[in-house]
N, C-alpha and C positions, 0 to 999 in steps of 0.2 A: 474404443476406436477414436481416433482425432476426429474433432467437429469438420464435417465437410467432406471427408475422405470417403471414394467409391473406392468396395472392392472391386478391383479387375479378374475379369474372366478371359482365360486363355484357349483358345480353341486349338485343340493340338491334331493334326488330320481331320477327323470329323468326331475326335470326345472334345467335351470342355471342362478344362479345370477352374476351380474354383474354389478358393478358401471355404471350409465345414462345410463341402461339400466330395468326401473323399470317393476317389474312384478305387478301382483294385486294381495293384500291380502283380507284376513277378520279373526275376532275373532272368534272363535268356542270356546263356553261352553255351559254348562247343566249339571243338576246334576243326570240323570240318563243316561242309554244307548241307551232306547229307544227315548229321546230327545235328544241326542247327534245325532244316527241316522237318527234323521229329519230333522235335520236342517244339517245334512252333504247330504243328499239326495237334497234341496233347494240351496247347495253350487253346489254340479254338474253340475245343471242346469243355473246354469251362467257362466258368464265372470271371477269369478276366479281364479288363477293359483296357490297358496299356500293358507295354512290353519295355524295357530296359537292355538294350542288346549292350552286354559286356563284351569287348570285344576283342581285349589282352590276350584270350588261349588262341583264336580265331589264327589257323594256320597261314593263311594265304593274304595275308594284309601287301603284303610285298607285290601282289600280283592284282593289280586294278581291274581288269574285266574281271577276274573272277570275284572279287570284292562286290563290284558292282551287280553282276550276274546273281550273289548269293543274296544279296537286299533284294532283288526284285524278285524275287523265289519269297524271300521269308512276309514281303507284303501283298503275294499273291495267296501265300498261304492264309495270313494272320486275316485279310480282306481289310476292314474299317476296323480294327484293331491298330492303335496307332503304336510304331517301333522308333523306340528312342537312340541312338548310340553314344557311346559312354566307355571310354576306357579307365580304368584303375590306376589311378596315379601312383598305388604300392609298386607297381610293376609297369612301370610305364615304356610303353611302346618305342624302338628309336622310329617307329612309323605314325607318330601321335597327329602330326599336323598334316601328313601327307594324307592320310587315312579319311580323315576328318572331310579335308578337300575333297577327295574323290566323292564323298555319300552327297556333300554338299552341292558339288558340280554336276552331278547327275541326278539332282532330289530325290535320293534313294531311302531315304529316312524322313518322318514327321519332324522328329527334333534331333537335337546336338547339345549333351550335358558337355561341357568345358569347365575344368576346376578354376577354383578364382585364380590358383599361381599363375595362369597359361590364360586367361582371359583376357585380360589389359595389356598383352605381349604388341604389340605391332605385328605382326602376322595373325594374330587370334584378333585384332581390330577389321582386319580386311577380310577375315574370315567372316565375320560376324557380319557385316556389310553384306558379302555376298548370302547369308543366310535368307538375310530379310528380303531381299531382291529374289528369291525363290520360295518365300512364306515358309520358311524354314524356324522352328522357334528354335529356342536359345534358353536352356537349364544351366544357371549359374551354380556351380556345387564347392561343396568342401566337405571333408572329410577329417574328425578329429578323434582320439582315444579317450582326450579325457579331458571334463572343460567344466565352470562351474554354469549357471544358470547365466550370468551377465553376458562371461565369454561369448555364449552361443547366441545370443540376443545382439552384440555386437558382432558376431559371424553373420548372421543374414542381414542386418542394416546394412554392411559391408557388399554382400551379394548382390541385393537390391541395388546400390549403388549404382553396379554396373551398367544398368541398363538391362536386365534379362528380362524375358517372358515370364521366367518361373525359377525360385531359389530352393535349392534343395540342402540339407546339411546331414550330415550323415555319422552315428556316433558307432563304436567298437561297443556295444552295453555288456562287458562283463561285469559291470554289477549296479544295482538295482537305483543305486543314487546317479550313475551318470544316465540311465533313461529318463530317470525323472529330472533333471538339469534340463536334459533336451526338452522333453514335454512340459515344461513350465516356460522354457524360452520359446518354442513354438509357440504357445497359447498368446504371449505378448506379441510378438512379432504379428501374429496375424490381426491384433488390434491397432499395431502401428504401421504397417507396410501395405500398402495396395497393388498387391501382387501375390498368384498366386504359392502360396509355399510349400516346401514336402520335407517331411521328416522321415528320416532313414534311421533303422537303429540295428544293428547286427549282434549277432551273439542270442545268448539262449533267452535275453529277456526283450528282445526283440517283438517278439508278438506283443506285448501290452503295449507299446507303441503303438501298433497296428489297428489292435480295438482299438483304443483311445481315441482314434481320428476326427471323431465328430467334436471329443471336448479340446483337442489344442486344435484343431482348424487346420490338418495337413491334410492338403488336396489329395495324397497319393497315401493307401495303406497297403502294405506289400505280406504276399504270401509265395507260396510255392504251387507247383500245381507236377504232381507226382514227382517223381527226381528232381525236375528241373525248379531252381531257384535255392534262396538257402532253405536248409532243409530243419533250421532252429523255428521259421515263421512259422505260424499255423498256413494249413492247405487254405486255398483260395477262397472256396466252400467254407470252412470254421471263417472265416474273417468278415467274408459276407454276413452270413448269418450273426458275428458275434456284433456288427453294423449296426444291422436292422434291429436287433433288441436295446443296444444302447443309442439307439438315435432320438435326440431329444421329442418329446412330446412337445409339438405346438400349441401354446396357450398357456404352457404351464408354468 
C-alpha cells in the first residue's frame, strides 16, 4: 500500500464494503416481476448480503411505473439487502440511460454499476451528479475476455479515475491463466487504489475467484443461491463457508 493511503469504506444501503473485507453477492435477473420476486424471496433466505439486479431480460424497462413499482417490491422483499442495478453491455439496452434515470430519480436502488464506455458520456456525468444528490453509489465496471495481469491493473486505475464509490472489473475465466491475470491485478490494485474494489470472474473457473477474496482484497465474492445467479459459482453457502476457512489468522 502507498505510504499514507486509507482504505476507503463504502457503505452501500446499510452493508459496507470494504477492501479484504469481502461480502457475498449473487446475480438477480428475470424478465418479469413476478420472477424477479421469487427468486429475490430465495435470495432472503440465504447467506447473501448484496444483490446485482441485471437488468437486460427485464421485460418492462419501456414502461417506468412498472420499472419503478418492480424495485420497490424487490427492496421490500430483499429488506436491508442492498440491490445494485447493472445492465450488460454484451446486450445493451436501447433503454440504457433512460432506465438508469428512472431507478435513480425515484432512489429505487442502493447503487448504479455504469460501464467505463457510458461513464464519462455527458449524460452519465449528470447522471452521476444526480446519484450523489440522492446517496445513490456509483460502481465503475468493465468487462474483458482476455487481458494479461498489467492490462487489468491499468483497467481499474482507469475506473478509479473516474471518481466511483466502487470499481469492479469483470473477466469471461475460460481458462485458468486469465482468473489468475485478474487475481493478481486485483491483489495490486487494492494495495494501490483507495477505493473499494470487486472482482467478477465468469465461466467455470469463476469460483476460485470467489474463495480467493480475502487473498486479492475483492470487496464482493459471488455465488448463486438455487437457479438464480450463474450457476458455474459455488452456492452462496460453499463460498461463505469456503471464507471463513481461508480467512487469514490474525497474528500470523
Amino acid at each position: 500500500m502507498k505510504a499514507g493511503m486509507v482504505l476507503k469504506e463504502v457503505t452501500v444501503g446499510e452493508l459496507t464494503l470494504a477492501t479484504g473485507k469481502p461480502k457475498i453477492g449473487v446475480v438477480l435477473a428475470g424478465a418479469t416481476r413476478e420472477d424477479l420476486l421469487r427468486k429475490a424471496g430465495q435470495i432472503l433466505t440465504s447467506v447473501a448480503q448484496i444483490v446485482i439486479w441485471r437488468l437486460n431480460p427485464y421485460q418492462e424497462l419501456d414502461n417506468r411505473a412498472e420499472l419503478v413499482n418492480t424495485a420497490a417490491q424487490l427492496q421490500q422483499v430483499l429488506g436491508t439487502i442492498p440491490l445494485i442495478a447493472m445492465f450488460s453491455m454484451a446486450n445493451e439496452a436501447p433503454e440504457y440511460y433512460q432506465t438508469y434515470q428512472t431507478l435513480v430519480n425515484n432512489r429505487s436502488v442502493a447503487g448504479v454499476d455504469i460501464d467505463l464506455a457510458m461513464v464519462n458520456q455527458p449524460d452519465f456525468m449528470t447522471l452521476t451528479k444526480q446519484m450523489r444528490t440522492n446517496r445513490i453509489r456509483l460502481i465503475a465496471s468493465q468487462t474483458v475476455t482476455t487481458a494479461t495481469t498489467g492490462d487489468l491493473l491499468a483497467t481499474y486505475r482507469e475506473l478509479a479515475a473516474t471518481g466511483a464509490d466502487v470499481v469492479r472489473v469483470t473477466v469471461a475465466s475460460h481458462d485458468a491463466q486469465t482468473v489468475l491475470a485478474l487475481m493478481a491485478a486485483t491483489e495490486q490494485a487494492q494495495q494501490q487504489l483507495a477505493v473499494p474494489i470487486v472482482a467478477t470472474a465468469t465461466g467455470k473457473f469463476g469460483r476460485y475467484n470467489s474463495v480467493c477474496s480475502h487473498l486479492t482484497g475483492s470487496a464482493i465474492a459471488f455465488g448463486h443461491v438455487g437457479r438464480v445467479g450463474d450457476q458455474s459459482q459455488l452456492a452462496v453457502s460453499q463460498v461463505k463457508q469456503a471464507l471463513q476457512m481461508l480467512a487469514p489468522i490474525e497474528g500470523a
